[in-house]
C-alpha positions in Angstrom: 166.7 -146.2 -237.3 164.4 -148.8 -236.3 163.8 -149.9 -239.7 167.5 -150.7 -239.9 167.4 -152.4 -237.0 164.4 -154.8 -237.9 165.8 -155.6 -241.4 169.4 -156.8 -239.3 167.4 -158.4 -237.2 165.5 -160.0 -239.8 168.7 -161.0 -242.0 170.4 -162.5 -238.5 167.7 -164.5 -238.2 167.9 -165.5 -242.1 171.6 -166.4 -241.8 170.9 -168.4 -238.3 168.2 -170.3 -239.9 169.9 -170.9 -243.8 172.9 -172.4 -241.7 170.8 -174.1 -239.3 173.5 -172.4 -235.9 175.1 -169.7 -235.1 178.8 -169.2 -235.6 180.9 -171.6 -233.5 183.1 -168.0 -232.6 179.8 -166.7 -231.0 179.3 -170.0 -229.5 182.6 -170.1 -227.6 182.5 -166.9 -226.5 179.2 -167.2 -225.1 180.3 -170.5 -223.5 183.5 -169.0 -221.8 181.1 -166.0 -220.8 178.4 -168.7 -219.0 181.9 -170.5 -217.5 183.0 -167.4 -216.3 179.6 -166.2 -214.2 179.7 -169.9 -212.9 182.9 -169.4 -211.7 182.7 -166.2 -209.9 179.7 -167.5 -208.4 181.1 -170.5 -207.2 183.6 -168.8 -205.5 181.8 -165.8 -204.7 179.3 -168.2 -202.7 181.6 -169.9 -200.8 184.2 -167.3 -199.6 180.9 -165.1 -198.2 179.8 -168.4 -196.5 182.9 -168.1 -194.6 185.2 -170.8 -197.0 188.8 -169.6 -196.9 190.4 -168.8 -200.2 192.2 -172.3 -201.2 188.7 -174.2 -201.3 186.9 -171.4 -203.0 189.5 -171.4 -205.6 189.4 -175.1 -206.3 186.1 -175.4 -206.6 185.8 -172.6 -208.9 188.8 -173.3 -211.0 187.7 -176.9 -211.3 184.2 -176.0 -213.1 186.7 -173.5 -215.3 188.9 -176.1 -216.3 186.2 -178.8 -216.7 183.2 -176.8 -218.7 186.0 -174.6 -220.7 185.5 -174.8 -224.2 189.0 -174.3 -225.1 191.5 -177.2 -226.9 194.4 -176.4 -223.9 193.4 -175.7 -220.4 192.9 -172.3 -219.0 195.5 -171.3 -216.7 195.0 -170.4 -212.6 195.9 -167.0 -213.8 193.4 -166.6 -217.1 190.8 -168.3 -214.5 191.6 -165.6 -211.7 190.8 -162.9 -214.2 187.8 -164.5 -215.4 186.2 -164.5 -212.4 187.5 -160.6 -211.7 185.7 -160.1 -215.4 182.6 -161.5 -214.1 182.6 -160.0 -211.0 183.7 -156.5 -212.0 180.8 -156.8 -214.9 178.1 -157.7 -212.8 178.6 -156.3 -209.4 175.2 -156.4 -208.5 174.9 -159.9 -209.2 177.6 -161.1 -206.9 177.3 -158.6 -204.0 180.0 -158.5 -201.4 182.4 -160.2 -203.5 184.8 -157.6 -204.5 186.3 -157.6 -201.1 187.5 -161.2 -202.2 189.1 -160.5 -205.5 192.5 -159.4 -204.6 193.1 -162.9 -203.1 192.6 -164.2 -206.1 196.2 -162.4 -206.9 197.9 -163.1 -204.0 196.0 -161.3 -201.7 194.6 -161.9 -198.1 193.7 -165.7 -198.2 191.9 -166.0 -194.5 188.4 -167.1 -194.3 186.1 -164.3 -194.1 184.3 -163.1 -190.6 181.8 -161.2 -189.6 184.9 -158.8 -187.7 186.6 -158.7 -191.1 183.7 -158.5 -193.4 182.4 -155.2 -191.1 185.9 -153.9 -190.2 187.7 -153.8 -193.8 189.9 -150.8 -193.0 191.8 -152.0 -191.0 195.0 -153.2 -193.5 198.1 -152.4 -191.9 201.8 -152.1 -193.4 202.4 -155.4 -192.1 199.6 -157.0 -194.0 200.6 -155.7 -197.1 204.1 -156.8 -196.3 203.1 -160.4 -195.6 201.1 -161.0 -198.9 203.2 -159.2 -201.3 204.8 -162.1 -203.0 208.5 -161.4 -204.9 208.3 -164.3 -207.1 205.7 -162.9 -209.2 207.7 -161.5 -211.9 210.8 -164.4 -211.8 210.0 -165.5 -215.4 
């Protein structure tokens, strides 16, 4: 088994260095995956430093759009799920963030506290009420 693994190693490294890079596919994925974890900790950052949800976002989805490696523009909704991605990969690495995701849907959009941050259990019928948005699905 580790023989096998060697020789692939060893013929990866052949093909990387007979055509000088590796494949532009790889390359774009690992650049969305690098624009991603930049994203999530942009906003990540700011809404745990007390930032409400509207400047989190546009800071965030400015670096997505701007260091995407995609012809068209990524969309607020592709951009909301990259960040979930990262986050949801790597929880460790953005820690306390998860309370923040759901606003990236729609959810609560207030700045965070240190009442709300300690005291999440407290949703009542009315919250949900007041964020569910009807237009969602009007396509």
């Amino acid at each position: 088994m580790a023989s096998l693994r060697s020789s692939l190693v060893l013929c990866t490294a052949a093909l990387i260095g007979a055509f000088g890079s590796v494949s532009p596919a790889l390359q774009a994925a690992e650049a969305a995956e690098a624009t991603e974890e930049k994203g999530a900790k942009i906003y990540c950052f700011m809404r745990s430093s007390g930032n409400d949800h509207k400047v989190s976002w546009n800071a965030a989805y400015a670096l997505i759009k701007r260091q995407g490696s995609s012809v068209f523009k990524t969309s607020p909704e592709h951009a909301s799920v990259m960040i979930t991605e990262a986050v949801v990969k790597d929880p460790g690495n953005f820690p306390d963030c998860g309370q923040f995701l759901g606003d990236l849907f729609g959810g609560n959009t207030q700045p965070a506290t240190a009442a709300t941050l300690g005291n999440s259990s407290s949703v009542t019928e009315s919250t949900i009420e007041s964020t569910h948005d009807t237009t969602r699905y009007s396509y």
